[in-house]
C-alpha positions as CSV (number, residue, x, y, z in Angstrom):
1,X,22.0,-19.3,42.5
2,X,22.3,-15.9,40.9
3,X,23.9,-17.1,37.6
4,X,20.5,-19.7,37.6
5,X,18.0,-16.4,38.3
6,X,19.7,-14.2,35.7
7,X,19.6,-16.7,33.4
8,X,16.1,-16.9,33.8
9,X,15.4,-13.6,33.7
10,X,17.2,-13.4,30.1
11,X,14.9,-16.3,29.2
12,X,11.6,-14.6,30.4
13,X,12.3,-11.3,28.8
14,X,13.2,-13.4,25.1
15,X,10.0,-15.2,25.4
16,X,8.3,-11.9,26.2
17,X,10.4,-10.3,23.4
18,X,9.3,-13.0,20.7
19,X,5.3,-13.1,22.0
20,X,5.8,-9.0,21.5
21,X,6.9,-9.0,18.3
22,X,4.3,-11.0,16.3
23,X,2.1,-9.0,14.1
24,X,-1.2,-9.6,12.8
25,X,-1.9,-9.2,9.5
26,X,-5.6,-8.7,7.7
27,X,-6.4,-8.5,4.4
28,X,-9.0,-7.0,2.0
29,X,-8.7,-8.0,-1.9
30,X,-11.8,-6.8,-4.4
31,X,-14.2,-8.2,-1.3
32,X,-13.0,-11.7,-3.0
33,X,-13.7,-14.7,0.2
34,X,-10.0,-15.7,-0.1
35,X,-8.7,-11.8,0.3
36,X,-5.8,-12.2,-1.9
37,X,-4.9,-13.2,-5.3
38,X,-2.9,-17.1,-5.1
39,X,-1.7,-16.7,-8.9
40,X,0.2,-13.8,-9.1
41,X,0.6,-14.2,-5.1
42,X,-0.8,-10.6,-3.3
43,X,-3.4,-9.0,-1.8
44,X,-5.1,-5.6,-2.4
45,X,-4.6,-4.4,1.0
46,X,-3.0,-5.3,4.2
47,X,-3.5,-4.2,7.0
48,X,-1.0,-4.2,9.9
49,X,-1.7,-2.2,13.5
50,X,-2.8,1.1,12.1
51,X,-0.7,0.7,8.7
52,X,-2.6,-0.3,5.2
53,X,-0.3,-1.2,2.2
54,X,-2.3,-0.7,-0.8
55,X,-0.7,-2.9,-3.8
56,X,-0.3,-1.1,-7.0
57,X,-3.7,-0.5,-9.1
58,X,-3.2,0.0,-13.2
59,X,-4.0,0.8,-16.0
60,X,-3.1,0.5,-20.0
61,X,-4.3,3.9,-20.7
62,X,-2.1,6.9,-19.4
63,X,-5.1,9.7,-20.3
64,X,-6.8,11.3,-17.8
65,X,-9.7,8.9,-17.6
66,X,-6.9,6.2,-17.3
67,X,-5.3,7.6,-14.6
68,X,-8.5,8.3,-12.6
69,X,-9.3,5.0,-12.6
70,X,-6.6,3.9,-10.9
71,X,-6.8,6.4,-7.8
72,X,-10.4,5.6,-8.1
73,X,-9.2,1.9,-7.6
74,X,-7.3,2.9,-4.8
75,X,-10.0,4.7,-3.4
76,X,-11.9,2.1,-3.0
77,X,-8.9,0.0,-1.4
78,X,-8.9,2.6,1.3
79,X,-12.4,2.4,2.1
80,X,-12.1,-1.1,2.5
81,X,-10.7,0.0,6.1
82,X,-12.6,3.4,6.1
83,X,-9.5,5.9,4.9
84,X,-9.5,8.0,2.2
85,X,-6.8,10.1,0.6
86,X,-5.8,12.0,3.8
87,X,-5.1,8.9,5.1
88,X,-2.0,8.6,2.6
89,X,1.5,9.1,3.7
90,X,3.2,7.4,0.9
91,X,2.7,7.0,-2.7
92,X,5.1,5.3,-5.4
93,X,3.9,5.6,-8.9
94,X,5.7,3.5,-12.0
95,X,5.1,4.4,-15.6
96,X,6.3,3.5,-18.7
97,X,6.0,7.8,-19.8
98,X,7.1,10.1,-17.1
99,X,6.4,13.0,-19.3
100,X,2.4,12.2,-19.8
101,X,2.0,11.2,-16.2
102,X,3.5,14.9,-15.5
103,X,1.2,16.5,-17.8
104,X,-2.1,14.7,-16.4
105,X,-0.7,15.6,-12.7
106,X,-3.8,17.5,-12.4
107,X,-6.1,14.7,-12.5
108,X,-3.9,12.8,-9.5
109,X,-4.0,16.1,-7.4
110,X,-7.7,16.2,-6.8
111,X,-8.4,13.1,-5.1
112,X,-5.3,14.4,-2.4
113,X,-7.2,17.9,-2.2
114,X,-4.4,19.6,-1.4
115,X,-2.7,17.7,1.0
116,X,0.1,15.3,-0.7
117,X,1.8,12.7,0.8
118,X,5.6,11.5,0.2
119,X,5.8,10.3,-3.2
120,X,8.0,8.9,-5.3
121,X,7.7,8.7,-9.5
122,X,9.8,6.7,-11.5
123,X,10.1,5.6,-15.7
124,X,9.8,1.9,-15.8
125,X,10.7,0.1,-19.2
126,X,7.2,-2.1,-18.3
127,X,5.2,-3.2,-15.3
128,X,3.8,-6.8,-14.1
129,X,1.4,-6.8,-17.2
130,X,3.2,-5.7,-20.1
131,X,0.3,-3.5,-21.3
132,X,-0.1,-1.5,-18.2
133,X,1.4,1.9,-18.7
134,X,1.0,3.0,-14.8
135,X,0.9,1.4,-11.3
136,X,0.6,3.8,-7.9
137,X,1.0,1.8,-4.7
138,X,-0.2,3.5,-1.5
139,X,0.7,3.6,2.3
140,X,-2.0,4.8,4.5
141,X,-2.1,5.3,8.0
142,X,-5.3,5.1,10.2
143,X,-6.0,7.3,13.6
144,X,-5.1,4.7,16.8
């Protein structure tokens, strides 16, 4: 009889276990109905517990107008959920010119107003569209 009762006490707790462990995933793309994109296969934003993952907004010029449209894009993908910038832990930023990004880096400071997440910058040869010359991808993280 005890070898029956552990035995389904190790099945209780893996059913708990698996129930525990789903997660629940919504999404916000470009307020689009079907909140993601099914050609290229993503979404803008998903949201997970209190996580967003922000997909990578671009652009083909890498000038200073250029490059505030894209946090201006992202921006807006963290209001979707009511962040803003001090909501960002994370930011990964492709380019196809390192050196320009680094000279603009003035333009991407001022929508963190001093207070920078974890970032990471690399030189790409090209991005998803060949013309784009920058994508920035964000993590946010929302209060509980």
């Amino acid at each position: 009889m005890k070898i029956v009762s552990s035995l389904f006490f190790v099945l209780i707790t893996f059913v708990g276990y698996t129930q525990s462990h789903t997660i629940t995933k919504d999404k916000w793309h470009w307020d689009m109905p079907s909140k993601q994109d099914t050609v290229a296969g993503y979404t803008q934003v998903l949201k997970v517990d209190h996580v967003l993952y922000i997909s990578g907004a671009v652009t083909t010029e890498l000038t200073p107008e250029g490059i505030r449209q894209v946090y201006k894009a992202l921006e807006k993908s963290l209001k979707s959920y009511g962040a803003t910038f001090q909501n960002v832990v994370k930011e990964n930023l492709y380019t196809t010119d390192i050196e320009t990004m680094k000279a603009y880096n003035s333009v991407r400071k001022t929508f963190y107003n001093g207070d920078f997440p974890a970032a990471t910058w690399v030189q790409v040869s090209r991005l998803y569209m060949s013309e784009a010359k920058l994508e920035v991808e964000l993590i946010a993280h929302l209060p509980h």
